[in-house]
N, C-alpha and C positions, 0 to 999 in steps of 0.2 A: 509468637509474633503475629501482628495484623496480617488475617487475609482475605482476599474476597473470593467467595466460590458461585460459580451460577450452579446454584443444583440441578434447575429444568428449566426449560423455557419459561420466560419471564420472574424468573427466581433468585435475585441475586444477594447471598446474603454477607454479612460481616463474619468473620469465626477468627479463633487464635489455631495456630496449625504451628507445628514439633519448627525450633530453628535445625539448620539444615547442620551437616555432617562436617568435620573439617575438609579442605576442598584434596584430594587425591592425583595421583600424578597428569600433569596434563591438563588440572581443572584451576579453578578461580573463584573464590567467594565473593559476592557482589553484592552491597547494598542497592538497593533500586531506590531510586530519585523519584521517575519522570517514566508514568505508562500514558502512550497515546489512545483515544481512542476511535477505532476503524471501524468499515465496515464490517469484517469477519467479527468483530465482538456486536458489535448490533445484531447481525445474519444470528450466530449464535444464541441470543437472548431471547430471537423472535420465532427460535427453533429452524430454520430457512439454511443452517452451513452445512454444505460438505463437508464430510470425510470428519464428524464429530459425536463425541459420546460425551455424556453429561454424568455424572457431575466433574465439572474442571474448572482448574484456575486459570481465567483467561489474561491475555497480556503478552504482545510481543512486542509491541513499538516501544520502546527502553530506553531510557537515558541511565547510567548506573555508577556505580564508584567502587573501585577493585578495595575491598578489602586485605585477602591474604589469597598467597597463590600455592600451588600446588608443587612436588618436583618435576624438575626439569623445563617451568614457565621461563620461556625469555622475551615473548613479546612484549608483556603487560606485567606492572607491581603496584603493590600497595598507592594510594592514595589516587591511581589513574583514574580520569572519567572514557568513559567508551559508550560507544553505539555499541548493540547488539545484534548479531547476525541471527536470527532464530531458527535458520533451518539445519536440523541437525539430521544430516547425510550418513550414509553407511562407508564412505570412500571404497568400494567393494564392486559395485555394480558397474554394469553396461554406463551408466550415465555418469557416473561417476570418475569413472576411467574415462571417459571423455570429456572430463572438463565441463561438465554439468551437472554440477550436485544439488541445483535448484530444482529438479526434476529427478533425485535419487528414487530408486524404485522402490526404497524403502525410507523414505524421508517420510521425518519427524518434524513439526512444526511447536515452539512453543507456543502454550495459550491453543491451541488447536488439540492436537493429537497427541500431547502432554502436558501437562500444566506447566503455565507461566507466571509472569510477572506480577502478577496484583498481588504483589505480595512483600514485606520488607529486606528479606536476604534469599537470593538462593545460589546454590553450585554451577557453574557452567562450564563447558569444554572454554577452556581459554582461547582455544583459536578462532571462537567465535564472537572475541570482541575485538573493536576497533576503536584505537585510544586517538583522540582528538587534546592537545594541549589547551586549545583555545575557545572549543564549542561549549555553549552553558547544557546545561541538561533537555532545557525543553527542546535544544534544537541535535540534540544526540537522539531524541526519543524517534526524530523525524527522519532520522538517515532512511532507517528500513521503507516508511512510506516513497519514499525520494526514488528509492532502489526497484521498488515496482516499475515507476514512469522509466527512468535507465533502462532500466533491460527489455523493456514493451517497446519503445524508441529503435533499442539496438537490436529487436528480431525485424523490427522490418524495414530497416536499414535506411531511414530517411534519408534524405540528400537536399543538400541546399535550394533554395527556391521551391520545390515541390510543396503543394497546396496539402494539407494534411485535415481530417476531422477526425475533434473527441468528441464522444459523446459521453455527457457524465460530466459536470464540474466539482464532483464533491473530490474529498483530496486524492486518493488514485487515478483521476481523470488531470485535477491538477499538475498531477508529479508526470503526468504524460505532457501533459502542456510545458511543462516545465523544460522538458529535455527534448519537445521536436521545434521548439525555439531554436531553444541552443546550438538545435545541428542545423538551423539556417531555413527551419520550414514557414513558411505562412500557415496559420493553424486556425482553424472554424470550428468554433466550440455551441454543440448542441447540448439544452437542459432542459424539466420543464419545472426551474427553480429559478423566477427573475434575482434573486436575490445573488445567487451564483454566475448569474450572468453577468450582473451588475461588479462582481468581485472583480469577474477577468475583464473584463472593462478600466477598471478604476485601480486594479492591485498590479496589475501583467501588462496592462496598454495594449490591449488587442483593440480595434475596429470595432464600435460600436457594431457597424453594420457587420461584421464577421461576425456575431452572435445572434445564436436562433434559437428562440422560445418554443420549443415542439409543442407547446398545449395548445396554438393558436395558428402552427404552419403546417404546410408539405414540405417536409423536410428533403424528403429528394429534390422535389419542383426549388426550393430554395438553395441548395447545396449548386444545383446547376445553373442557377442564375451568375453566384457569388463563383460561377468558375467559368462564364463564358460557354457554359452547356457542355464541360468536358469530366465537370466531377473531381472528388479529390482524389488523388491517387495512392495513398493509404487512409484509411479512416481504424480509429481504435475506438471502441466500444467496452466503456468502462463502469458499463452503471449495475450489471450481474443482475439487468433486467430480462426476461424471457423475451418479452415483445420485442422490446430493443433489439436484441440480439439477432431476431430471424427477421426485424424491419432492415436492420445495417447489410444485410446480402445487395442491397438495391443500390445503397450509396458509394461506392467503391467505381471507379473509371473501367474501362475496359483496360482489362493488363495490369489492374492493380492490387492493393491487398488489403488483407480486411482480419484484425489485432484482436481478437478475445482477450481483453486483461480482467473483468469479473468474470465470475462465476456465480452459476446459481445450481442446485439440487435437481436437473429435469435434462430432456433432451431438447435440440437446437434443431428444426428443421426448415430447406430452404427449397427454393426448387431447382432442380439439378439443369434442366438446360438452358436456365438464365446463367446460371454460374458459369459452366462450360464454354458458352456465346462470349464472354465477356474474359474468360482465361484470368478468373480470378484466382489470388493464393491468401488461402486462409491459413490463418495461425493463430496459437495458443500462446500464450506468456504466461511464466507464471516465477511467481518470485523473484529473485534477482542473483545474482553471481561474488563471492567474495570481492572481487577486484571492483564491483561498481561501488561498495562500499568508501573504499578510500577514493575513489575517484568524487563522487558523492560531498564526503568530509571536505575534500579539497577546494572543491565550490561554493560548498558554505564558509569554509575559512574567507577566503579571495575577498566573500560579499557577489560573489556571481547568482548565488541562488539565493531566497529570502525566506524564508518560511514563518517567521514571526507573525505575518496578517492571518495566519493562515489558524490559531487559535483564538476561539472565539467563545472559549468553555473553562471553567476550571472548577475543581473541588478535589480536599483531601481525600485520601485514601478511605477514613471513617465516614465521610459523607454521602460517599457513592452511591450506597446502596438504596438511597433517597431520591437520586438523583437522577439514575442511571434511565428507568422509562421514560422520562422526561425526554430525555439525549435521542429517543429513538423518534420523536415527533416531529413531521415535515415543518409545524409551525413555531419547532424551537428555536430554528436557524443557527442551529452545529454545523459548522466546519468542520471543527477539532477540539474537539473535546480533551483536555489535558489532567489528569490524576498525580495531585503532590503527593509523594506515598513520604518522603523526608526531605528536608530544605538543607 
């Protein structure tokens, strides 16, 4: 069957690889539709990801269609379409046993830290999809992106009216914007992409003036203007830029908190008795939690969340490999990048 493999940084080529095994108790053979394509596959390509070895098939953002199921499947049958949950947990651990398997101490990511979806069938643990009657594929492939924003939102526990900064417009910064909406935040989105600023402008209805073009502000000096000189009292930081990441210690109010949702390959340092003065609470996000899945699907069903503007790319599965540096170019203007692997 068609697949794609990055062998090394910047290397990604077309090859045929074995169809997969009939599926086994508990698993589900899936055709793959609809791969998203994310930052972790760029970070990847440009040699830049954690927690990765080469060569792998990358691919977890999935839209997919249940083929045949394994025994004892009762969620999911033949002809379902599902989102896919990619992270595959030990249920064993410390984190696990607490109801946080998105932080398993031994979690497997596909497309990451096993291969994934660039590819036309593969086996999955069945309890790792989520069947939607009603979603098309492109907007199943986008659950998992959706699910990052959910659970970044839900660690730092927005509350109504609270002034909230992302920084980062591209779609994880989105899917953040997406859901400290929803829980009722005014939200200030930093880029230094007018074209992403212009999106949440024109696609979201945010405030012209609540958008800030970092290549050309002080973005703290601007942050406290746009709050009355009080600052926002959670900001997430989603661009899994260094600078970024140790500039966002400044922007955060006193008493407030400050959201790691990228990652980069290095260490983050800040200075400790600025932090202290101000009794900040930093936090990490990472992944998302089975249940914001269907919570997730349920939004997009409703029409509450939108994510159709949000692809702005497409090519078959055989084109990719053509295509794919392209994708990585600040002046291609990628969103979202979308892969028909089959119609």
């Amino acid at each position: 069957m068609n697949t794609l493999i990055l062998q090394e940084p910047g290397r990604l080529i077309g090859a045929t690889s074995p169809e997969p095994a009939a599926p086994g108790a508990g698993e589900a053979l899936v055709r793959v539709h609809r791969v998203g394509v994310c930052g972790t596959d760029l970070h990847a390509f440009a040699g830049r990801q954690p927690f990765f070895s080469y060569p792998r098939i990358l691919g977890h953002e999935l839209g997919v269609e249940v083929l045949a199921v394994g025994a004892g499947v009762t969620n999911v049958a033949a002809n379902d379409r599902c989102a896919v949950e990619p992270y595959l947990n030990c249920g064993r651990c410390i984190a696990c046993r607490q109801g946080k398997p998105n932080c398993c101490r031994d979690l497997q990511v596909l497309g990451v830290h096993v291969d994934g979806g660039m590819r036309e069938r593969l086996v999955l643990p069945a309890a790792k999809l989520h069947r939607s009657r009603l979603l098309s594929f492109d907007q199943l492939a986008l659950v998992e992106t959706l699910g990052i924003g959910a659970h970044a939102v839900q660690r730092a526990a927005v509350t109504p009216g609270e002034t909230v900064a992302v920084l980062g417009a591209g779609p994880i910064g989105l899917s953040v914007i997406q859901f400290a909406l929803a829980a009722g935040a005014r939200v200030l989105v930093v880029d230094v992409n007018p074209a992403r600023l212009a999106f949440c402008h024109e696609r979201l209805a945010l405030a012209a003036s609540d958008l800030i073009d970092a290549r050309d502000a002080d973005v703290a000096a601007r942050l406290g203007e746009l709050t009355a000189g009080d600052l926002p009292t959670a900001v997430f930081d989603a661009t899994g830029n260094a600078a970024s990441m140790a500039a966002a210690f400044h922007y955060p109010a006193p008493g407030g908190r400050l959201v790691f949702v990228g990652l980069f390959p290095g260490d983050v340092t800040f200075n400790d008795p600025n932090f202290h003065r101000r009794e900040l609470t930093l936090l990490a996000s990472r992944n998302s939690r089975p249940e914001d899945f269907r919570r997730i699907i349920d939004l997009v069903e409703s029409g509450r969340v939108d994510t159709t503007p949000w692809i702005t790319h497409r090519a078959a599965l055989t084109d990719v490999p053509d295509r794919f540096s392209s994708w990585t170019e600040p002046a291609s203007g990628v969103l979202k990048a979308m892969i028909h692997v089959a119609d």
